[in-house]
Structures are given as structure tokens and as C-alpha cells.
N, C-alpha and C positions, 0 to 999 in steps of 0.2 A: 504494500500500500504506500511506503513511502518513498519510492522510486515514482509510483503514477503522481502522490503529490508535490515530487522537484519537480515534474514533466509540468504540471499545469500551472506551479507559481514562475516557472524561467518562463513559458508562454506567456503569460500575462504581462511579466516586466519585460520581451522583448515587444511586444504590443506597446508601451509604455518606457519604449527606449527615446523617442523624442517629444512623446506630450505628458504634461503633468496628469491626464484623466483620461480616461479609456470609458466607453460603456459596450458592455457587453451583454451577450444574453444567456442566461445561464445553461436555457436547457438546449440552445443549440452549441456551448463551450464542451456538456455533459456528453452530448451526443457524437463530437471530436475526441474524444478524447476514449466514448466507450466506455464511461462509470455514469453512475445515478447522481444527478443535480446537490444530493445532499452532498457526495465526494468538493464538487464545487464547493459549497459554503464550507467545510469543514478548511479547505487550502485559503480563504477570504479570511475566514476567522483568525486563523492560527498562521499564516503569512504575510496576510494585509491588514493589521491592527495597526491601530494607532500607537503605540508602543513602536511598532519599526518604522512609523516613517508614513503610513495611509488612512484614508477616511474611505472607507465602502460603504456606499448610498444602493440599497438595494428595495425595489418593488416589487410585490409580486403580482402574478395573475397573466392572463395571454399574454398583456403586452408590457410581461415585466424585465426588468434589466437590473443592472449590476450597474452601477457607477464606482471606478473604481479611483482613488484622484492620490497624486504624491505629494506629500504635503513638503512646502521648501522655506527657504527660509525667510521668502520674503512673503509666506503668509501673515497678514499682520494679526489674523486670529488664533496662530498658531499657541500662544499661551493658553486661551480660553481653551482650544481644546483639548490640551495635556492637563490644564487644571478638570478638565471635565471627566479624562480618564482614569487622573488617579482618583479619585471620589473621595470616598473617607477612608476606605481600607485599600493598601494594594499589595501583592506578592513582591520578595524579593527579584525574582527573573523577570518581572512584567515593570518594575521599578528601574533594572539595569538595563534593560531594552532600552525604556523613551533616554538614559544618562547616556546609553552606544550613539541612539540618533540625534540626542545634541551635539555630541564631539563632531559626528558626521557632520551634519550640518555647518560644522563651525561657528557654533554657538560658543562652545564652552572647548577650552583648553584640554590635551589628553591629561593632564596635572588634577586639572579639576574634576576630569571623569571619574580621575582615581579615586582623588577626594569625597565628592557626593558616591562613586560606589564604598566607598569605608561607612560614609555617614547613614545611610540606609542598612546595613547591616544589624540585624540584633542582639548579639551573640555576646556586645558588649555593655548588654542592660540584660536586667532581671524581666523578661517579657518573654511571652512566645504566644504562639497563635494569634486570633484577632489580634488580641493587643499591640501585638510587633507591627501587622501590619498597619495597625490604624496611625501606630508613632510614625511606621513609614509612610503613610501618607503624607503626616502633618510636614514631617521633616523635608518631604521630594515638593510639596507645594511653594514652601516658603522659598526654598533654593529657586524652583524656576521661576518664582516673579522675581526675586533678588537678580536671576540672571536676566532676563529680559527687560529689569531696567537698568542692569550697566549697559546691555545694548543701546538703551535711546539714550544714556547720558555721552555714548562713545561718539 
């Protein structure tokens, strides 16, 4: 299964080698490819989050589609919606993801990656489960509007 799901996330990002957004339609992608549409969502989920880097706009019904768009750095909503994904709880892997696509972006220094990955780690407080993750929310919030406003003072 997860050789057919490299096969349809490289598909997708070579579709998306020169536009920020792609729309596609699921169940004729499903039908290329030879797996069931849920195969689709499951590669959208788990390859196209907003932790790496995308926003998937999906509708369903006859004439539904896939919106699939790269978020860069010159979205200026792009804070609103990394504050939108970490919510109030987030996973470590899902916290080090959106800290990878800041460095990428060149938002934040590889120094600093390091840095916010130490500071989201538990390991060095009395916490575990929800609770870890809700400190890593609170702690990945504050750091990205800290960093998005050294941005506008740069």
C-alpha cells in the first residue's frame, strides 16, 4: 500500500511542479491509479496537511473535486492557518512537521528549527498525554506569531 501511496503523492506534486493549486477529481485520480477514492483521501490526509506545507479544499458529490493549493511564503494568511492547525492540542510529529516547513520556507533559521524542535518536546517537564500536547500547542503558537512578527519588523 505504501509504494501505491508514493505513486499518487509524486503524481500530484508533479501536477503541482509549476502552480501553487491543482484541482483535481478524485474519483477519476482513483480510477488512474486503480484503488478506491478513499486510497485518494487517505494520500490528501497524510501527504497534503497543512503541517507539510498544503491546504486540501475538497467537495463532494458528481461534481466534486479536490482542491489541492501549496501554501508559500508569501501567503499572508499563512499564520492564521498554522495557528488554526495547531488548535489547542497537537502531536509531537505533527508539531515538527509545520517547525520542517518553516525552515523550508525560510521563515525560521535551521538554528531555530532546532531550537522550537527542543522547545516542543516533553520529556523535559512532568507531563504526558493530552497534557504534553496541549503545553505543545500553547508553546508552537506563541513561537509562530513571535516569528511572523520578526518577519514584518524585518
Amino acid at each position: 500500500m505504501a509504494a501505491l501511496s508514493d505513486n499518487i503523492e509524486r503524481f500530484i506534486k508533479q501536477l503541482m511542479d509549476e502552480d501553487t493549486k491543482i484541482e483535481l477529481r478524485r474519483n477519476e485520480l482513483a480510477q488512474h491509479f486503480g484503488c478506491a477514492p478513499s486510497q485518494i483521501n487517505y494520500v490528501l490526509a497524510t501527504r497534503f496537511s497543512v503541517d507539510r506545507g498544503y491546504i486540501v479544499e475538497s467537495r463532494r458529490g458528481g461534481s466534486g473535486y479536490v482542491k489541492v493549493i501549496r501554501i508559500t511564503q508569501s501567503d499572508s494568511d499563512l499564520l492564521s492557518v498554522l495557528i488554526s492547525r495547531v488548535g489547542d492540542e497537537i502531536d509531537k510529529d505533527s508539531a515538527n512537521a509545520i517547525i520542517h516547513r518553516l525552515y523550508e520556507l525560510s521563515l525560521i533559521t535551521l538554528n531555530e528549527a532546532r531550537i522550537l524542535a527542543s522547545a516542543v518536546r516533553c520529556d523535559n517537564v512532568a507531563l504526558s498525554g493530552r497534557a504534553c500536547d496541549m503545553l505543545r500547542a500553547q508553546i508552537l503558537k506563541n513561537a509562530l506569531v513571535q516569528v511572523f512578527k520578526n518577519l514584518r519588523e524585518d
